[in-house]
Backbone as a ProteinNet text record, in pm:
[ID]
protein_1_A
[PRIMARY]
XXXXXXXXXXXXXXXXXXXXXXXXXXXXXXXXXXXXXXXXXXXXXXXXXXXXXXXXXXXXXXXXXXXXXXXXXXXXXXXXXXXXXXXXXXXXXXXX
[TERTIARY]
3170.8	3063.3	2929.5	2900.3	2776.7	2782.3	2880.5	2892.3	2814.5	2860	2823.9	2715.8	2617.5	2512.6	2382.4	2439.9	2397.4	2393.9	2537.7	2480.2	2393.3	2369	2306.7	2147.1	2127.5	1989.2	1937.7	1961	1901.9	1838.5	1952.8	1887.4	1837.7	1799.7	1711	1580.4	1580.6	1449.9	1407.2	1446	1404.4	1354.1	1413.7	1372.8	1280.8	1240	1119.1	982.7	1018.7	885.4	916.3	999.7	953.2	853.3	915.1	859.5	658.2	660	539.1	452.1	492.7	398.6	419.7	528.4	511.7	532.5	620.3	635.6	527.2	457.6	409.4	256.9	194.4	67.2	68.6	169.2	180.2	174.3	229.6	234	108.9	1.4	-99.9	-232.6	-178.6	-296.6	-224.5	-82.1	-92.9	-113.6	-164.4	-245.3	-411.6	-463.8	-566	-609.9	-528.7	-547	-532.3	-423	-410.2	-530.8	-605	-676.3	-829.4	-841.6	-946.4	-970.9	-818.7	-850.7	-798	-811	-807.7	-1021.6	-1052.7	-1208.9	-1274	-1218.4	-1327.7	-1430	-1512.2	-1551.1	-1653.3	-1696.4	-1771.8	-1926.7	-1957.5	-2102.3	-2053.8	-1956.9	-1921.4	-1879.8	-1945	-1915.6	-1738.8	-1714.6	-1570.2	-1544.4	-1431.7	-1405.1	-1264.3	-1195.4	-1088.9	-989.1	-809.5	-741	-816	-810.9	-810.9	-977.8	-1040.6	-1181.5	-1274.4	-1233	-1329.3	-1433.8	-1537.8	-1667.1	-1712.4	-1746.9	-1759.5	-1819.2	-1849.5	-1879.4	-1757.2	-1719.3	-1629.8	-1712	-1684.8	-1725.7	-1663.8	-1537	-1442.7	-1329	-1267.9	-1102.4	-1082.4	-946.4	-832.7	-719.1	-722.6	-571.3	-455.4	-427.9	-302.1	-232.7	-271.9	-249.9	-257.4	-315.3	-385.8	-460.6	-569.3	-605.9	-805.4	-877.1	-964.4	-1058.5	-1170.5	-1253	-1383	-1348.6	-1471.5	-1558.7	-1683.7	-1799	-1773.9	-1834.7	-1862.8	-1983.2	-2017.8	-2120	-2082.3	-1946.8	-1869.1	-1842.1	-1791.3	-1813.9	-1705.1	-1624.5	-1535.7	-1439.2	-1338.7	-1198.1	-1143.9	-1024.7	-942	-816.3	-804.2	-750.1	-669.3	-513.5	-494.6	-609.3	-578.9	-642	-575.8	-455.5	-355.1	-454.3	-547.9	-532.5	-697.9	-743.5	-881.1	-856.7	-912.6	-922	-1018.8	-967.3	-998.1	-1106.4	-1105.6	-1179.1	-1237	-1238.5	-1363.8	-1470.3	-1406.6	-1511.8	-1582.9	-1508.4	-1582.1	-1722.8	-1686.1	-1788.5	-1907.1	-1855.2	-1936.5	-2065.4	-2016.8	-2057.3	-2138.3	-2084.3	-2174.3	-2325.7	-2364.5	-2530.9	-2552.1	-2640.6	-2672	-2740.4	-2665.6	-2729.2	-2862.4	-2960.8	-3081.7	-3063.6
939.1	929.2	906.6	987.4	978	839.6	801.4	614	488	575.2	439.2	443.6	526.7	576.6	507	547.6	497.6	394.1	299.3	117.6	51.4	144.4	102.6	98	186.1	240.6	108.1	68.6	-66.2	-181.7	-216.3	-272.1	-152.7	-85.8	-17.6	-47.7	30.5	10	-125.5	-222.4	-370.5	-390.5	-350.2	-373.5	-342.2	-200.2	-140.1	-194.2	-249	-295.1	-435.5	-563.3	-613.5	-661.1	-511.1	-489.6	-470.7	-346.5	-330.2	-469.2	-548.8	-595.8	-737.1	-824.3	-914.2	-883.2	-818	-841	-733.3	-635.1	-542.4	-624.3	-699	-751.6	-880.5	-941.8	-1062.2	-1038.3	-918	-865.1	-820.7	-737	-702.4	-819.6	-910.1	-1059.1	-1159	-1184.3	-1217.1	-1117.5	-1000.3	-890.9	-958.4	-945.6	-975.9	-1102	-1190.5	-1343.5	-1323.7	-1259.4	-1275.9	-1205.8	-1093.1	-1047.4	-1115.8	-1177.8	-1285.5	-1401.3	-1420	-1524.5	-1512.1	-1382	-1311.9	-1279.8	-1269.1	-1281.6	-1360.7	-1520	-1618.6	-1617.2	-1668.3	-1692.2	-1811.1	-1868.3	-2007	-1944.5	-2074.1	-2073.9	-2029.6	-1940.5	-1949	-2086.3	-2041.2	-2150.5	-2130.8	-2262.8	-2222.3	-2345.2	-2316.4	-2429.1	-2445.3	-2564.7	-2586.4	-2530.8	-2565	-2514.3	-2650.5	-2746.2	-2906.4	-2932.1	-2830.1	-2820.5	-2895.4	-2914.8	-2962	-2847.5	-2896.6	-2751.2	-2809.7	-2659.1	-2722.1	-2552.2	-2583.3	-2472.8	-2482.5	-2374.1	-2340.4	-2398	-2526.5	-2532.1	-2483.2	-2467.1	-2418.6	-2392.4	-2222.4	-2152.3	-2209.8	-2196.1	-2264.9	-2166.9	-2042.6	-1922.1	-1964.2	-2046.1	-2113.7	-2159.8	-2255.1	-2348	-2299.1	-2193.1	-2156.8	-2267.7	-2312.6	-2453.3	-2372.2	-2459.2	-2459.1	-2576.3	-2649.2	-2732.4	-2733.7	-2796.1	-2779.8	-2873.3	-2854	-2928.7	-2958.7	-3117.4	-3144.3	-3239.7	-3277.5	-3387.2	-3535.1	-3527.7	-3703.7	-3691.8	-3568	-3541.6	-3405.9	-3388.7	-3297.8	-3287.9	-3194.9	-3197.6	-3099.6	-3127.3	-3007.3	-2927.1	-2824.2	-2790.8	-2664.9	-2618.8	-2452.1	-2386.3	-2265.7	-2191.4	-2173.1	-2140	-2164.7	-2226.1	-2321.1	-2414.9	-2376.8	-2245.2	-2317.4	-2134.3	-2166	-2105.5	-1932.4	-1822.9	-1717	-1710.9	-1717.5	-1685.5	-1774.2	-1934.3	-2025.5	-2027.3	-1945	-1930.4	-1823.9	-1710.9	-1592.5	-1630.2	-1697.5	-1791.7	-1835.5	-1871.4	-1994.6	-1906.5	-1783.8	-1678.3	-1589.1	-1568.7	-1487.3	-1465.7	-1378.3	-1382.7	-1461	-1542.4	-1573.8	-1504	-1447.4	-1387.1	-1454.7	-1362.9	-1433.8	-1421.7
-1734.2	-1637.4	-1706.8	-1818.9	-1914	-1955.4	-1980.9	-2050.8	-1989.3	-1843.3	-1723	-1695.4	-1710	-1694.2	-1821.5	-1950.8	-2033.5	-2060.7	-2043.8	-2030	-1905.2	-1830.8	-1724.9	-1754.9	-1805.8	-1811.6	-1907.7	-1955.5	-2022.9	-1871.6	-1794.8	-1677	-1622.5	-1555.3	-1484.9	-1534.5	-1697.8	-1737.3	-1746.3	-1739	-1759.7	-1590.1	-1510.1	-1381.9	-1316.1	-1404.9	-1372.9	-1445.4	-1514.7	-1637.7	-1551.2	-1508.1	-1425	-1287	-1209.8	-1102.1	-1127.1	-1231.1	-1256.2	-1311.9	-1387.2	-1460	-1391.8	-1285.4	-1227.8	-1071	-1031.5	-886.7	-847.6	-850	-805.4	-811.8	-941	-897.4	-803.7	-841	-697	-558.7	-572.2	-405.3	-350.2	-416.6	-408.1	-408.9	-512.4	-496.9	-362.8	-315.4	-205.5	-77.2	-67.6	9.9	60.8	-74.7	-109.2	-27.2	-52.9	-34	149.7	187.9	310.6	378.7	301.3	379.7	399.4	247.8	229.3	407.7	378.7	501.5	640.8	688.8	790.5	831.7	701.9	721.3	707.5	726.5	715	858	816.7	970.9	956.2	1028.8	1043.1	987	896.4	857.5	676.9	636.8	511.6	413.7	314.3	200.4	144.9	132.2	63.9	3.7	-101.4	-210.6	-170.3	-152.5	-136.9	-279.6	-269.9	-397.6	-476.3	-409.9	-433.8	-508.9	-482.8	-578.1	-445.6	-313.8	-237	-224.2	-204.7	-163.8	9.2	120.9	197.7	298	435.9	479.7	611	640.1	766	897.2	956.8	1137.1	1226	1213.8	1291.6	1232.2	1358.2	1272	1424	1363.2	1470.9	1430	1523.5	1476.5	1528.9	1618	1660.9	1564.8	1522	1386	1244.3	1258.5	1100	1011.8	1065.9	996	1038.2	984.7	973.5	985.5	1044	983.5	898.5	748.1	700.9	696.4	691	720.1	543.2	508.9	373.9	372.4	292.2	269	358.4	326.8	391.8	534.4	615.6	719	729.9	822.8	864.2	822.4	785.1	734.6	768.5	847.5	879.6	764.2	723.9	598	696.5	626.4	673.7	573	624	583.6	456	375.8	328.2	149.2	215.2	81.8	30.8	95.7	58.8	-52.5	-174.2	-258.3	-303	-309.3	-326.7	-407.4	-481.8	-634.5	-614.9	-656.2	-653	-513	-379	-279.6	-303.8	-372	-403.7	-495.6	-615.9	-692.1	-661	-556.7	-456.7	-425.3	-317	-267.8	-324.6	-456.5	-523.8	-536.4	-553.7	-609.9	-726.9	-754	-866.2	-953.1	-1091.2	-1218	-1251.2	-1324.9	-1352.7	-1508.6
[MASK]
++++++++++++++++++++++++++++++++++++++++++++++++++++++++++++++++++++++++++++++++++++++++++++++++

């Protein structure tokens, strides 16, 4: 019984140092992300994944899509594609 126990424990511990160091922060940054864009709301700046820059005119929650206002004119995007971190960027205060 001690035997079966002991070859086991090699996968266990590998599963656990998995979980922690890849599946456990993915789960928490797609948290993050979902909650990011549960709070957009119109008049915010945002950067597409695609590096577009642009401001929110309109959410559309049916669809999960969005339109952003840009320099060239309107673009409808999901919400899906427009980027965490480079809108946060965007957003930020500027350091002096």
């Amino acid at each position: 019984m001690g035997e079966g126990i002991g070859s086991m424990l090699p996968f266990i511990l590998m599963f656990v140092v998995v979980y922690f160091f890849m599946i456990a922060p993915q789960m928490k940054r797609a948290k993050k992300e979902k909650k990011f864009a549960a709070e957009l709301k119109r008049g915010d700046k945002v950067v597409t994944k695609s590096g577009l820059h642009g401001k929110i005119a309109e959410l559309n929650d049916k669809d999960n899509s969005c339109i952003i206002e840009t320099l060239a004119g309107k673009l409808k995007f999901d919400k899906s594609a427009i980027s965490m971190e480079m809108s946060s960027k965007v957003n930020a205060p500027a350091k002096k």
